[in-house]
C-alpha positions in Angstrom: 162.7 34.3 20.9 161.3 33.9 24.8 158.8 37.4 23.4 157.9 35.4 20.0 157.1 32.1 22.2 155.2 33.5 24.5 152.9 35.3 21.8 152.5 31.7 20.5 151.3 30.1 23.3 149.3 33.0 24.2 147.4 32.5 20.6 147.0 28.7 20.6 145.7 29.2 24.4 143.0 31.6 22.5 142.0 29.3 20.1 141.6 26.1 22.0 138.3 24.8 22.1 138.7 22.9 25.3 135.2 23.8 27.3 136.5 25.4 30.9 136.8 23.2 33.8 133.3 23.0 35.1 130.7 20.7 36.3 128.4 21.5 34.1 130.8 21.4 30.9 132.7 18.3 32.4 129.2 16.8 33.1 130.2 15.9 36.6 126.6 17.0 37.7 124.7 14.9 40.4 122.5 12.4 38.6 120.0 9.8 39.3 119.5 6.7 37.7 116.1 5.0 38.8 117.4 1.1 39.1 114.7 -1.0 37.6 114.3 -4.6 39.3 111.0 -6.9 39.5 110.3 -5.1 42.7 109.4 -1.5 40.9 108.5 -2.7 37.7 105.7 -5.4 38.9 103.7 -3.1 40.9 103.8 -0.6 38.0 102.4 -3.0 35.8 99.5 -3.9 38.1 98.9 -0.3 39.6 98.4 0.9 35.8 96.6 -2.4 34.7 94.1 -1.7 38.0 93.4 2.0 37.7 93.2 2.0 33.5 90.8 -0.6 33.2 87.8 1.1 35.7 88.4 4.1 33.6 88.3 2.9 30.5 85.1 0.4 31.2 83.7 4.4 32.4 84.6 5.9 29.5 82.9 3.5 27.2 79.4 3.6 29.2 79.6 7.5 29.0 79.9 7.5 25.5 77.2 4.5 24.8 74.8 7.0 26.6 75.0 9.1 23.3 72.7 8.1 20.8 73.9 8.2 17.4 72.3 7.3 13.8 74.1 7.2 10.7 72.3 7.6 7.1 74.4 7.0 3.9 72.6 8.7 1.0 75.2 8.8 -1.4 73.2 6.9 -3.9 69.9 7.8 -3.2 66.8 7.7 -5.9 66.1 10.6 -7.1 62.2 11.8 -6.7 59.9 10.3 -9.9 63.1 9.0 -11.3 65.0 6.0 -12.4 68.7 6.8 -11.9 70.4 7.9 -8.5 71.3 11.7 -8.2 74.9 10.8 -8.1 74.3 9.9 -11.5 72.1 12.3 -12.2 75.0 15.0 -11.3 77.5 13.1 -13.5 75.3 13.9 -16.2 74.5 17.5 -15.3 77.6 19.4 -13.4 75.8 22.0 -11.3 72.8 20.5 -11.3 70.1 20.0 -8.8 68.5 16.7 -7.6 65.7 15.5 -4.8 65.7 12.3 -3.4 64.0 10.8 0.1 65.2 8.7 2.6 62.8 7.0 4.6 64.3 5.3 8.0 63.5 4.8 11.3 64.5 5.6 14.9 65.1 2.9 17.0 65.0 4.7 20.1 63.9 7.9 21.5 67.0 10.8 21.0 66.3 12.5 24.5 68.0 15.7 24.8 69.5 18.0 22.6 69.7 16.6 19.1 72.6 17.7 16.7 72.6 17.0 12.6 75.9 16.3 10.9 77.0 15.6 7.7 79.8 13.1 6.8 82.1 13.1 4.1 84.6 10.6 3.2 87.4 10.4 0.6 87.6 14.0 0.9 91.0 15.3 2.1 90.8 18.9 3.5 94.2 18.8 4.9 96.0 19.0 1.6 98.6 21.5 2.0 97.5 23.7 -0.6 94.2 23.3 0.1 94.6 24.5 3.5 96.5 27.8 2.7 93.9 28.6 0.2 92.2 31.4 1.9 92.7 35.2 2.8 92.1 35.6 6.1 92.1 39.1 6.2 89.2 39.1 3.7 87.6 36.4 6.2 88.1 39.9 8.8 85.7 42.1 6.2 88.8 43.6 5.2 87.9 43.9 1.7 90.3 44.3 -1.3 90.6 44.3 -4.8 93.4 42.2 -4.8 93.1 38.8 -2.7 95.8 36.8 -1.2 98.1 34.6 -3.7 97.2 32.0 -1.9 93.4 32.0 -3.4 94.7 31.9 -6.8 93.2 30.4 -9.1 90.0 31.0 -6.9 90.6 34.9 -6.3 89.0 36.2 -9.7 86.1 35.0 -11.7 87.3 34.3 -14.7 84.3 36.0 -16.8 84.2 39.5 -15.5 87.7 39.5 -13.5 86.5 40.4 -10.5 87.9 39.5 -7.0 86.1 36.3 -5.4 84.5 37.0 -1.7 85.1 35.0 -0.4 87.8 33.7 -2.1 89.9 30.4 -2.3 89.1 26.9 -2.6 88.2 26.2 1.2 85.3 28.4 0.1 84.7 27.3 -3.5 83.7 24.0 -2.2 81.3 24.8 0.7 79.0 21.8 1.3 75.8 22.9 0.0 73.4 19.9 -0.1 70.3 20.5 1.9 68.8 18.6 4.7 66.0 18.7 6.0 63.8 16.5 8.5 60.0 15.2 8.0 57.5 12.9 10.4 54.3 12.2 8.7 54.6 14.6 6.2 55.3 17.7 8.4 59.0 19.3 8.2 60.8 19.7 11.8 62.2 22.9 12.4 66.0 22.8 12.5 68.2 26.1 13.4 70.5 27.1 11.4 72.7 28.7 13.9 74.2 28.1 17.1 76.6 25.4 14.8 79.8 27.4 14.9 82.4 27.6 17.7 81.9 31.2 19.5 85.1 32.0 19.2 85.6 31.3 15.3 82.4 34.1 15.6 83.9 36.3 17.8 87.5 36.2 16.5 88.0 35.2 12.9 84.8 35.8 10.9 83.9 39.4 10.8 81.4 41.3 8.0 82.5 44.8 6.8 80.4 48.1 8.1 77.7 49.1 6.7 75.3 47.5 4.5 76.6 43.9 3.3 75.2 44.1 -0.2 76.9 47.6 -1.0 80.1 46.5 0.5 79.6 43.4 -2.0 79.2 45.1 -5.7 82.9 45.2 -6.6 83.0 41.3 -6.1 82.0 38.2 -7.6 80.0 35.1 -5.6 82.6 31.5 -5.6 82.5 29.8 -8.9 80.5 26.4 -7.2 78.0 28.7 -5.6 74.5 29.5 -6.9 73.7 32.3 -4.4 76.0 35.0 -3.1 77.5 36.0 0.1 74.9 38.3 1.7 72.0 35.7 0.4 73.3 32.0 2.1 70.4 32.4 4.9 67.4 34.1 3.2 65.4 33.1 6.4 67.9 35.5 8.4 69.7 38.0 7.6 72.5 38.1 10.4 73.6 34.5 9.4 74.8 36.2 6.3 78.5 37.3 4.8 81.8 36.3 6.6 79.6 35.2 9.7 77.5 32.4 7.8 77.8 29.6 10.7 77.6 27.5 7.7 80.7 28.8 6.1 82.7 29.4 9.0 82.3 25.9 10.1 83.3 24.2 6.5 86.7 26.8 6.7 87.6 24.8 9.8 89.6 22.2 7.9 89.7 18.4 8.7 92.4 17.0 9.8 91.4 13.5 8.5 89.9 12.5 4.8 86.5 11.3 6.7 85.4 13.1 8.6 81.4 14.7 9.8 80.6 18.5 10.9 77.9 20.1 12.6 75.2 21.1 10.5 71.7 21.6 12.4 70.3 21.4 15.7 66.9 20.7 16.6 64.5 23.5 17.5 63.6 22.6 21.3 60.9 25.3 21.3 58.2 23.1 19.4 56.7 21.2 22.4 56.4 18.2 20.3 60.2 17.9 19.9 61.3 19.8 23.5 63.0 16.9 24.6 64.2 15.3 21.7 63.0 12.9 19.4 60.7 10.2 19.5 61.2 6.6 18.5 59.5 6.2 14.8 59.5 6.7 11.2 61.2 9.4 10.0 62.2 11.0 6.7 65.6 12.4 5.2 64.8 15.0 2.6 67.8 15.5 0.3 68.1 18.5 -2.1 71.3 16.6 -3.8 74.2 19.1 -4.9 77.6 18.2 -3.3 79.1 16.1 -6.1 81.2 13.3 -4.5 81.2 10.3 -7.2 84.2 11.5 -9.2 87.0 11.0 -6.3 85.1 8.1 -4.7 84.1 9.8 -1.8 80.2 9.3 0.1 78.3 11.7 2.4 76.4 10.6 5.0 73.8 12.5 7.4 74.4 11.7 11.1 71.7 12.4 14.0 73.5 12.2 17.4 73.1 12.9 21.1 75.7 14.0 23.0 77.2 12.8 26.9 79.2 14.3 29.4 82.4 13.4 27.2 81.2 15.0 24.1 79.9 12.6 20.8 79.3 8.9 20.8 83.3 7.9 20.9 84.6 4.8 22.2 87.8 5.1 21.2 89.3 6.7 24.6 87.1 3.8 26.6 88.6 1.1 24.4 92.0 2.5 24.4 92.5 2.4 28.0 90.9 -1.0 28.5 93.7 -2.4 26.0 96.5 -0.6 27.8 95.2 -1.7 31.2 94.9 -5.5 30.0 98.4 -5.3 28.3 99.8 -4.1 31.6 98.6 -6.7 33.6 98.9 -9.1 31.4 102.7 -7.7 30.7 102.8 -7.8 34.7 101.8 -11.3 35.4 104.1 -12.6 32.4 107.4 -10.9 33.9 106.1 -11.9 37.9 106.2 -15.7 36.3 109.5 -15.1 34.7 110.6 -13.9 37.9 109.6 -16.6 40.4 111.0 -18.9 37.9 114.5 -17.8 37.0 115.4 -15.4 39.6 118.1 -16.2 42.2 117.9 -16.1 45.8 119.7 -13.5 48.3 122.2 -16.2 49.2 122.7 -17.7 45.8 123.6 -13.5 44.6 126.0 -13.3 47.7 128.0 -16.4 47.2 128.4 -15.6 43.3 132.3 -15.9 42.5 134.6 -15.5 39.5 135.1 -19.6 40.1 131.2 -20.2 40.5 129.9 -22.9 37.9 126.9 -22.4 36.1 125.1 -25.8 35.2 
């Protein structure tokens, strides 16, 4: 029996669960616990209050040295016509429409000068949306069959053959175009330089060899009117995979409104080399990018740019209103403190018999 207990108590010794006797696994660790009293918080409050409200009030003139312009054309006039081209689209999917936009700049745009375009409404981070792509087709990998993730935008559905590029990230390109005018006379805009180097470098790639022979086995995107090697007729190595234009629309928004880089001003013209003048302008539209049906608008955006970037106050205005409601915190709790604290003495002759009034 002495054998038969043994092997017991050997067996529920094995199967215990109790953790070993350890500091770590009896948490009897060293620890610190920061004590907070009026005499650490206070400062903290003020200290933050003092150093976020300079740098916030820097921020915001920073970004109010960017000069920004914002034109809404959603419902322009078309060109000789009664009815806007929004309408004008309802009425004729795929169609094309011209409209003008006369407006003025209120100040001169010194430096370099970037155009945007602004959608809103428009919600690119739709999780289906997003996956639609084939990234190794994106590489000039080419195949006959796509990624799943294209479908139902990897084969045209008349002659069944694979979509380059394929998906609906690419189906949708933005492809209104914009164009600049002063007194009749279009300013040169480049089309490239628009595109993050590295999207370029890395992600984009066009196969070997010539473009338009690597090309016949495949169809052009269903919403496109011109085909992959023809999206820069002007020139020839913004064409394919590397199209700044395309590679900059297949970087997803995260938010429904939202602007991307479209054109910068051509510098080189020494009537425009260091920006542009104060005056009368005028947007020329060539209206394609259907937008009416989910509510959404475009807008075209003509901005500067400071040392932080875009014209954005939010970082400036955040940090002013987390400086104010620091102090402010920090002068509410210093008057709670003078006002109901105790002193030294009262603390020390505290008692289990003491009688609060």
């Amino acid at each position: 029996m002495s054998t038969q207990q043994a092997e017991n108590e050997e067996s529920a010794a094995a199967k215990s669960k109790r953790p070993s006797d350890s500091a770590f696994k009896q948490q009897r660790l060293p620890a610190w616990q920061p004590v907070l009293t009026a005499r650490t918080v206070l400062p903290t409050f003020f200290v933050i209050g003092v150093l976020f409200i300079p740098i916030g009030v820097v921020l915001l003139h920073l970004s109010n040295t960017a000069n920004e312009l914002i034109i809404d054309y959603t419902k322009c006039r078309s060109s000789g016509g009664n009815t806007t081209c929004a309408e004008y689209l309802e009425a004729h999917p795929g169609g094309e429409c011209t409209c003008q936009v006369p407006f003025v700049l209120p100040s001169d745009f010194n430096g370099v000068v970037y155009m945007y375009y602004g959608l809103t409404n428009y919600y690119q981070n739709h999780r289906r949306y997003v996956k639609s792509r084939d990234d190794e087709q994106l590489l000039g990998h080419l195949s006959q069959t796509p990624s799943t993730d294209c479908a139902p935008f990897a084969y045209d559905p008349d002659s069944g053959k694979p979509i380059a590029p394929c998906g609906a990230i690419a189906n949708s390109l933005f492809n209104d175009t914009l164009t600049l005018l002063q007194g009749g006379s279009e300013i040169k805009l480049l089309k490239t330089g628009i595109a993050w180097p590295s999207d370029k470098r890395v992600k984009f790639r066009n196969p070997e060899g010539n473009l338009n022979v690597s090309l016949e086995g495949f169809s052009k995107p269903m919403f496109w009117k011109n085909g992959l090697a023809d999206l820069d007729p002007e020139n020839p190595d913004n064409n394919g995979f590397q199209n700044e234009d395309l590679i900059v629309w297949m970087r997803t928004a995260a938010l429904p409104s939202f602007r991307k880089l479209y054109r910068r001003l051509n510098q080189t013209n020494t009537n425009y080399a260091n920006g542009l003048k104060a005056g009368n302008y005028t947007l020329n539209i060539t209206y394609q990018y259907p937008v009416v049906s989910f509510d959404g608008t475009k807008r075209m955006i003509l901005s500067t740019t400071s040392v932080l970037g875009g014209k954005n106050p939010f970082l400036g205005i955040a940090y002013i209103v987390i400086g104010a409601i620091c102090i402010t915190l920090g002068l509410a709790l210093l008057f709670i403190h003078m006002r109901c604290s105790r002193s030294n003495m009262e603390m020390i002759n505290v008692n289990p018999h003491t009688q609060y009034s």
